[in-house]
TINU-395005 format. One record per residue (C-alpha): x, z, y; residue in three letters. Coordinates in steps of 0.001 Angstrom, whole numbers, padded with zeros to 6 digits, always signed. Example, Ala and Ser with C-alpha at 12.3 -4.5 7.8 and 13.67 -1.06 7.14 Angstrom:
TINU-395005
+012300+007800-004500ALA
+013670+007140-001060SER
END
This chain:
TINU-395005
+022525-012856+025055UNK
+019133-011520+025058UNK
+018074-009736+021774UNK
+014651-009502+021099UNK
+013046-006279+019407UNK
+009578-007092+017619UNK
+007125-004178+016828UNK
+006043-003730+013638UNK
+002906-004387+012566UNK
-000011-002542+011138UNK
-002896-003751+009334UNK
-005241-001801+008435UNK
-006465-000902+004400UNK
-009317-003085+004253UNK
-007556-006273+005933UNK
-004626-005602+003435UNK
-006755-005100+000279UNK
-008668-008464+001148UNK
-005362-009849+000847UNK
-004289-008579-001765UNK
-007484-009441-003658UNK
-007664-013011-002236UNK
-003334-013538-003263UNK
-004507-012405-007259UNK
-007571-014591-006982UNK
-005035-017729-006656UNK
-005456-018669-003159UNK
-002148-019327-001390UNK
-000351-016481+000750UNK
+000359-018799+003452UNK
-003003-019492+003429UNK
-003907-016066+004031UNK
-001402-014887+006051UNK
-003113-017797+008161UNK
-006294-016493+008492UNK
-006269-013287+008302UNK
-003754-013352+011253UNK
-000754-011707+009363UNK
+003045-012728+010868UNK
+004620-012037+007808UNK
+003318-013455+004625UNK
+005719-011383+002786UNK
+003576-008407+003644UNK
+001665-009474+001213UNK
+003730-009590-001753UNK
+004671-006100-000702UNK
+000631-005249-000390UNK
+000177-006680-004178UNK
+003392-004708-005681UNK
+001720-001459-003823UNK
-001920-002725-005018UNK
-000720-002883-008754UNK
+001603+000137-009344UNK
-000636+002588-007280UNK
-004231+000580-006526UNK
-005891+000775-003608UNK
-004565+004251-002668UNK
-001308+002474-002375UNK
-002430+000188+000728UNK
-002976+003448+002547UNK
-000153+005052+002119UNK
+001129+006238+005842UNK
+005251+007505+006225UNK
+005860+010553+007719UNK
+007157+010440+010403UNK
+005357+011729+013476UNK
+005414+015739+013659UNK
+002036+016191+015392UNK
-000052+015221+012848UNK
-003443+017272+012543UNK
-004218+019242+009678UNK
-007362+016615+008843UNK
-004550+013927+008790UNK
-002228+016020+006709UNK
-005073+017058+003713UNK
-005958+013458+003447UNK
-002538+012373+003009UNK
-001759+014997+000261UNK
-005024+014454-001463UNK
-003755+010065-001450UNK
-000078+011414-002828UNK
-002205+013578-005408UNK
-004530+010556-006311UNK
-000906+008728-006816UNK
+000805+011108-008697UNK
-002752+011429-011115UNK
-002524+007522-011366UNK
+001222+007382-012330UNK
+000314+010486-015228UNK
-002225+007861-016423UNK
+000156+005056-016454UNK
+002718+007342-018375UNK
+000766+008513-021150UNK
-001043+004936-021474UNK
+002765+004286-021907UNK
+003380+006637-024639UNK
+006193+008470-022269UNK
+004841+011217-021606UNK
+004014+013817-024450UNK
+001958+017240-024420UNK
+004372+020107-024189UNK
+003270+022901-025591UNK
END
């Protein structure tokens, strides 16, 4: 039995925020999974879910998992957890959970 092992994808932001935009705009996600040559239309419910709890920080959100990263690489991904974490303070006091401690 041969097993085949498929590598996972990567799209890049801007292809997955044209998505995204396109999916909320009403157009079909098959439809754009078509064209925009992406294997697994389910990305892009994952994309929109990303998209609407964190915005477009969200669709460039990297894992990590590679030990070697430069320092450039490292700032810009703490200054994309801080612009989460700022966005998610927002959401919480819009929400009325989160009270000023004094």
């Amino acid at each position: 039995m041969k097993h085949v092992y498929k590598k996972k994808e990567r799209y890049s932001p801007e292809l997955k925020l044209e998505a995204v935009k396109r999916a909320l705009s009403g157009e079909s996600v098959k439809v754009i999974a078509h064209h925009l040559d992406i294997t697994d239309p389910d990305y892009i419910y994952k994309w929109i879910d990303q998209y609407e709890m964190y915005g477009e920080v969200g669709l460039n959100r990297k894992r990590r998992n590679h030990p070697q990263l430069d320092k450039d690489a490292i700032i810009q991904e703490l200054e994309m957890e801080n612009e989460i974490l700022k966005k998610y303070l927002q959401i919480l006091k819009r929400e009325g959970k989160l009270r000023n401690s004094k």
